[in-house]
N, C-alpha and C positions, 0 to 999 in steps of 0.2 A: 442613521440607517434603522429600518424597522426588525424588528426582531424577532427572531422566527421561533415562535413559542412552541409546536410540531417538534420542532427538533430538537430544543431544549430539555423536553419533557421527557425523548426519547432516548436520550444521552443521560440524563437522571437518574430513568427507570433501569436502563442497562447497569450503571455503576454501583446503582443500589444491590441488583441482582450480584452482581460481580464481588460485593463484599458479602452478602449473601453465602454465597458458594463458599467462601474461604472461612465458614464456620464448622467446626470440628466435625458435625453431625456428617457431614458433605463432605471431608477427605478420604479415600483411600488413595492404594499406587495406580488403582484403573483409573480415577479420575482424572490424576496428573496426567498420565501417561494419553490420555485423551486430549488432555489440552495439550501437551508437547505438540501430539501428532497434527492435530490442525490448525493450531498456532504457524505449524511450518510448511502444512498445505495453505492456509489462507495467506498468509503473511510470506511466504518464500514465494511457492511455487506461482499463488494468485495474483499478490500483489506487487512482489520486488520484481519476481522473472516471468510474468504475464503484462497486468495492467500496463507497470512502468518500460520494462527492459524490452519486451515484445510488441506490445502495443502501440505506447507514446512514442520510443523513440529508433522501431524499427531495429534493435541491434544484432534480432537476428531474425529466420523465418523457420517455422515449421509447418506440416501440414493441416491445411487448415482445419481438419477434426482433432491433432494437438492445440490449434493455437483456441479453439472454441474450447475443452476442456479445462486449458489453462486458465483462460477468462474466467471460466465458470467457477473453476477455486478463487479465481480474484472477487469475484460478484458475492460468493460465502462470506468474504470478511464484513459486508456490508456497509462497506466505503464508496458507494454512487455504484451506479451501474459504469461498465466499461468508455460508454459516451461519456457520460459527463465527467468521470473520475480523468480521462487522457484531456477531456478538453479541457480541464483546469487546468492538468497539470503542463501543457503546452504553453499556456499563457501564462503558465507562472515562467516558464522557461524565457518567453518572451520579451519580459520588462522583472529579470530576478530584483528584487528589492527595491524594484519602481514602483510609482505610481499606477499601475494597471496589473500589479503581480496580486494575486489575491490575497494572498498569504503573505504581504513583504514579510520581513523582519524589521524593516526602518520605521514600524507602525508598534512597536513594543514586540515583547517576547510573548504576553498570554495571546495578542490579539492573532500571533503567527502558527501558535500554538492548536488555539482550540476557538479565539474570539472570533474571527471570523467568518465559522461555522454557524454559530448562533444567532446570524443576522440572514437578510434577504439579500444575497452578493449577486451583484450582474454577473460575472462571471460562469456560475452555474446555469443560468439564462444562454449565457452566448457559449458554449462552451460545445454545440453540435458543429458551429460554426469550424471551430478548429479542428473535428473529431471525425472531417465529409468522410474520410477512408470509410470509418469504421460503422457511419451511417447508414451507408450502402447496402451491408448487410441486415440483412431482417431478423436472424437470431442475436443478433446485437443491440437492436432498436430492444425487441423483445424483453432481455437481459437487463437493459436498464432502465425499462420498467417496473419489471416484477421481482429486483434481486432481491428486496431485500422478504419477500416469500417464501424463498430457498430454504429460510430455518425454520420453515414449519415442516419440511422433513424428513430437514437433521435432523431435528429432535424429536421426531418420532423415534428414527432410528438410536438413537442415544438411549434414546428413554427405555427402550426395548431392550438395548443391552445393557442397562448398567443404572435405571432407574433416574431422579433427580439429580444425583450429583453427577452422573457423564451429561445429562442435563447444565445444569448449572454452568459447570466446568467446560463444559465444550463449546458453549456459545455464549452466554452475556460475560465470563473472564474470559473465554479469550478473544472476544470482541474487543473487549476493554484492554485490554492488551494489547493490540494488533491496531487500534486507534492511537494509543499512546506513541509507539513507535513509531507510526508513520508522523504523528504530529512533531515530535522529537527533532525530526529531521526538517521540518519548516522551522521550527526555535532552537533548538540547541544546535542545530547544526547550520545554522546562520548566525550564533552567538561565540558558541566557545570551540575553541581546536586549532589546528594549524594552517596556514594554507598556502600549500607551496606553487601555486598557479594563482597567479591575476587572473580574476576571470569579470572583472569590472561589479561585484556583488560582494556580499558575505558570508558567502559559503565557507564552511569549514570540514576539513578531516578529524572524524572524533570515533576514536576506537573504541570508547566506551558503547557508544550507537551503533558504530559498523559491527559492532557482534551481536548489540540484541537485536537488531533488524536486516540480520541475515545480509548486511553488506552494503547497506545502502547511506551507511554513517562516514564513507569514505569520499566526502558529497560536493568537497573540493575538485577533487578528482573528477567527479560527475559533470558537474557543471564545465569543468573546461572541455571534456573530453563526452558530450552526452549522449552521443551514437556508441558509446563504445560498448561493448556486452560484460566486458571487465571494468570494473568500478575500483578494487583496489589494486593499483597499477601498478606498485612495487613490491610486490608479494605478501603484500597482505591479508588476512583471513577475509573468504567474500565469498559467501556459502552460496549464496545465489549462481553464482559463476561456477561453481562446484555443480551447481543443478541443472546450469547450459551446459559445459562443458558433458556429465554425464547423458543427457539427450542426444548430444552429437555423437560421442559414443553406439548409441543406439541406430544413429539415423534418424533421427526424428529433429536435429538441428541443423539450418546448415545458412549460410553468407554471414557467418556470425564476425562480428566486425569488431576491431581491436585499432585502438589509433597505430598510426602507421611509425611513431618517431620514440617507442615504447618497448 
């Protein structure tokens, strides 16, 4: 496979900035406190209970000006725009740790990890193919064009409050964060944990993941159960489900689907 040097460089330059940030100069508690907060707007609300839970696998519905703003924190993390980030992750569903899953795991752990980012995947190619819903719309098309321009600004707005480390801290760490833990759950969570459903793949339940990624490390569960809006099925911590369930709360969630024999 050819290698996509674009995005190698771009992942470099992030991780560089990312240690960058965590240099004394660039701590205070605003800047944590920055990262917490959109670590769990990009990473909860965008991407666990947006991208994946509302988008890919329909688990639940809101109005379409919640389900556009939800997107649009998933589009902040700058993990593909909404198309391409569901059409992969659909075809990963497809052939989980097959031959046509892009991410297997049965291809090693870095390449499930992070390696097959780095390359030119058909998958991101065909990936409108699986994604027609979400084609349709035009602020979507739009979206995953231009998302990853959205941090030009955030970081204005960072900048203005709180100088280079709300900077630093708000977007290339918790970029680099918010990729690790999604990647986490292609490798570690196809490698180690328990798995109390056959689901013909290697998924695994890993509590170490389902907390830092806001519930999405419960992934045994996921994959046999992947309509469901609840991930951790036997009452396990699954902050995202904490984030639908408070929407419905509001009114702003509703067909929210839960396997039926649970």
């Amino acid at each position: 496979m050819k290698l996509s040097f674009k995005t190698i460089i771009f992942f470099i330059t992030m991780h560089v900035l990312a240690l960058v940030a965590l240099l004394p100069q660039f701590w205070s508690w605003g800047s944590f406190l920055v990262w917490v907060f959109f670590a769990w707007l990009t990473g909860c609300v965008g991407l666990s209970g947006g991208y994946h839970r509302l988008l890919t696998h329909r688990s639940y519905t809101t109005p379409l000006w919640v389900e556009r703003i939800i997107a649009t924190c998933g589009a902040l993390s700058a993990e593909f725009g909404p198309i391409t980030w569901v059409g992969i992750h659909r075809q990963h569903h497809n052939d989980s740790d097959g031959e046509l899953d892009p991410h297997s795991s049965s291809k090693g752990f870095l390449w499930s990890h992070i390696g097959w980012m780095l390359v030119d995947v058909p998958a991101e190619k065909a990936a409108p193919k699986f994604a027609q819903d979400l084609v349709k719309d035009p602020y979507y098309r739009w979206l995953d064009k231009w998302f990853l321009f959205l941090q030009i600004p955030l970081g204005v707005l960072l900048y203005s409050l709180g100088g280079w480390s709300f900077v630093l801290w708000g977007i290339p760490l918790r970029m680099v964060w918010c990729y690790h833990m999604t990647w986490f759950i292609n490798s570690a969570c196809h490698t180690w944990g328990s798995r109390p459903y056959n689901t013909g793949d290697r998924s695994t339940n890993n509590p170490l993941f389902a907390i830092l990624s806001f519930g999405e490390g419960w992934h045994n569960d996921h994959h046999k159960f992947p309509n469901s809006a609840r991930v951790g099925l036997r009452g396990e911590l699954d902050i995202t489900w904490l984030f639908i369930v408070s929407l419905k709360k509001l009114g702003l969630a509703r067909n929210v689907r839960l396997p039926s024999n649970i």
